[in-house]
C-alpha positions in Angstrom: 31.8 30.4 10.5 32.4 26.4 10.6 29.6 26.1 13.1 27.0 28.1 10.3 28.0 25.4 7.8 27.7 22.6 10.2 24.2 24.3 11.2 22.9 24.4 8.2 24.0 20.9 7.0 22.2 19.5 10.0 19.1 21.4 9.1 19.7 20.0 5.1 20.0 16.5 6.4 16.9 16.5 8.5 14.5 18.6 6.4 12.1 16.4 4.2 12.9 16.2 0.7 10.5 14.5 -1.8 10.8 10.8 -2.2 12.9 9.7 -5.0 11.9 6.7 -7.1 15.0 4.5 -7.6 15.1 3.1 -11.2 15.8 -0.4 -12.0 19.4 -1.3 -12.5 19.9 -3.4 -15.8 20.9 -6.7 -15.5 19.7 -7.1 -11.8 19.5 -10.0 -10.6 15.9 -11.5 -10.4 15.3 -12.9 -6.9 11.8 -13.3 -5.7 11.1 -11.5 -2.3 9.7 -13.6 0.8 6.9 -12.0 2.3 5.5 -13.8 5.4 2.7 -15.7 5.6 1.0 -12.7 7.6 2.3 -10.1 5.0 0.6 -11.9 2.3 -2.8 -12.2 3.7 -3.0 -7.7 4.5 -3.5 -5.4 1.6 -0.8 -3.8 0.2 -2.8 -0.2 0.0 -3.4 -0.5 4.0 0.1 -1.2 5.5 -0.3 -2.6 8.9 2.0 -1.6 11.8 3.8 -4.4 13.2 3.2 -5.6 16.9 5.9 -5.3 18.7 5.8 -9.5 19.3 5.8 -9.3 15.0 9.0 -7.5 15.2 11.1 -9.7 17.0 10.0 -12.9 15.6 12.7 -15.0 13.8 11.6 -16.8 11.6 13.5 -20.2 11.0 14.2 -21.5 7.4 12.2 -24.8 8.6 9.0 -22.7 8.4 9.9 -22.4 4.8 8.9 -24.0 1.7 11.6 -25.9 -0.2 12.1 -22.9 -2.7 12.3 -20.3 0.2 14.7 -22.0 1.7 16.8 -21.8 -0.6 16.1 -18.2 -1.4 16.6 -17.6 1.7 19.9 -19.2 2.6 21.1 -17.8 -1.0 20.6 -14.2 0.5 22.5 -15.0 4.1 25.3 -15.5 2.0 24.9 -13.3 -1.6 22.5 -11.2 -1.0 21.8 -9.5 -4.6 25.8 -10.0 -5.1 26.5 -11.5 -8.5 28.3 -14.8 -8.0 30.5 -15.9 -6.8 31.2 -12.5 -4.8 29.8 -12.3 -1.3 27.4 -9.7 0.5 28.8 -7.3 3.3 25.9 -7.7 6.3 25.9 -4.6 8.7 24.7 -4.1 12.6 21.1 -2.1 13.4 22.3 1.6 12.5 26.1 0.7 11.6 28.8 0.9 9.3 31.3 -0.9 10.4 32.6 -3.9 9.1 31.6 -6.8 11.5 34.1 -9.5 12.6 32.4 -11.7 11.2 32.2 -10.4 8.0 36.2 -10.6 7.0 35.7 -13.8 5.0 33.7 -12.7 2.7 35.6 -9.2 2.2 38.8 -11.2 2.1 37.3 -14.1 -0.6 35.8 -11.3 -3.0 39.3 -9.4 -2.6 40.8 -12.2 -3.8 38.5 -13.0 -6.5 39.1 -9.5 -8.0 42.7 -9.6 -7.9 42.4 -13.2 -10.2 39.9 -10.8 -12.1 41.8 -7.2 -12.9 39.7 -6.5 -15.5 36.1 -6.7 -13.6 34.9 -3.3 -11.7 32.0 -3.6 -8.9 29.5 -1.9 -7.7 29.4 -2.0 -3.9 25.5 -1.4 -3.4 24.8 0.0 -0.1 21.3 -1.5 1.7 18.9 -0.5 4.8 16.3 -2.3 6.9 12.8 -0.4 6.6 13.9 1.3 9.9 14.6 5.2 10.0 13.7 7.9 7.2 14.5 7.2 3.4 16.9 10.3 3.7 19.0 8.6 7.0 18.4 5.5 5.3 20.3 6.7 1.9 23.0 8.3 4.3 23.8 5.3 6.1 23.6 2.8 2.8 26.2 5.2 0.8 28.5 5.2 4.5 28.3 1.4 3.5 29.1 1.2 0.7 31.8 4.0 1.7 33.4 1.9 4.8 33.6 -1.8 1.9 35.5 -0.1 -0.6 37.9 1.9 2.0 39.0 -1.9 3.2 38.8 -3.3 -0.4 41.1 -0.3 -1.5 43.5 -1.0 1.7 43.4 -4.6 0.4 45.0 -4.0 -3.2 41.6 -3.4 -5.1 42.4 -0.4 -7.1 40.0 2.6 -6.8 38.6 2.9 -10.0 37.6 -0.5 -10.5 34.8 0.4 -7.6 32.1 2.3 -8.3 29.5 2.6 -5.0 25.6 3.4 -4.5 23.0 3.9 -2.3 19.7 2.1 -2.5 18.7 3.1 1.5 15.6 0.9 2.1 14.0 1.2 -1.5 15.4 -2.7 -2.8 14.3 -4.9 0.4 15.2 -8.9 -0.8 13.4 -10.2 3.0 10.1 -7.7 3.3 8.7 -9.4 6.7 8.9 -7.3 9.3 11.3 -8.4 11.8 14.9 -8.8 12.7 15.5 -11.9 10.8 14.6 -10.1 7.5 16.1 -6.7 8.7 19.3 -8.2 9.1 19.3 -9.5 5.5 18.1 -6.4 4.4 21.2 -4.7 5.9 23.9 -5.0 3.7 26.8 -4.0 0.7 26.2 -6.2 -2.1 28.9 -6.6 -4.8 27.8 -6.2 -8.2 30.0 -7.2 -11.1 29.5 -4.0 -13.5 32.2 -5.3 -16.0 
């Protein structure tokens, strides 16, 4: 009997559902979106497939303009976090919690325990790889994986509140693993 159910939510995860148009969240924050230099020049209605040498170019914040680079080095830390709280960034198809990525968790713990009275929204993110269905999956186990070590760390449970956006609210849309990897992440959204 367990293996039916099992069956059958395998199928439901994999079948195609309709896409689902994420509305605007009110009081999100406003940050302009790099394209590339490439990006900017191709039509939005004709979406181009990256090359392959597209994909894996990093892009340096030196190639930037002196507004993008601080966009840019805003969103390595923050992310669409409201300030001062820090982003979670995630692996390629992950959701653990990275090594490196215990300072931040520990610095917004402890700016909500000075703050009982704020709640957060941890807001789960995916790169443009995958489906939008695997995509919303893996940005609500996200989401999921923060607030089970913020909880551990003395965050109450109902002051967090978590959501999927999948790959609907890119901040880096260029198409390689410098903006993937900013586009992977759990930002922490002050609520109230």
């Amino acid at each position: 009997m367990v293996r039916w159910w099992l069956l059958i939510g395998v199928i439901l995860l994999f079948s195609g559902c309709a896409k689902k148009e994420v509305p605007p969240i009110v009081g999100e924050s406003q940050v302009p979106v790099y394209q590339s230099q490439k990006e900017s020049t191709t039509s939005v209605s004709q979406p181009k497939a990256p090359s392959e040498v597209e994909q894996n170019q990093v892009f340096s914040p030196e190639e930037f303009k002196d507004s993008e680079k601080e966009d840019w080095e805003r969103w390595k830390v923050y992310g669409r976090s409201t300030s001062p709280l820090k982003a979670v960034f995630f692996d390629y198809d992950d959701y653990s919690i990275k090594e490196d990525m215990w300072e931040p968790i520990k610095h917004n713990v402890k700016y909500l325990l000075k703050h009982k009275d704020l709640k957060v929204e941890l807001q789960g993110n995916c790169d443009e790889r995958g489906t939008n269905e695997y995509n919303m999956a893996l940005g609500a186990k996200r989401a999921q994986e923060v607030k089970k070590v913020l909880t551990k760390l003395g965050i109450d449970e109902e002051r967090i509140n978590t959501i999927s956006f999948g790959e609907e609210r890119p901040l880096a849309k260029c198409s390689n693993e410098t903006c993937w990897a900013i586009n992977r992440r759990v930002d922490f959204v002050i609520i109230k």
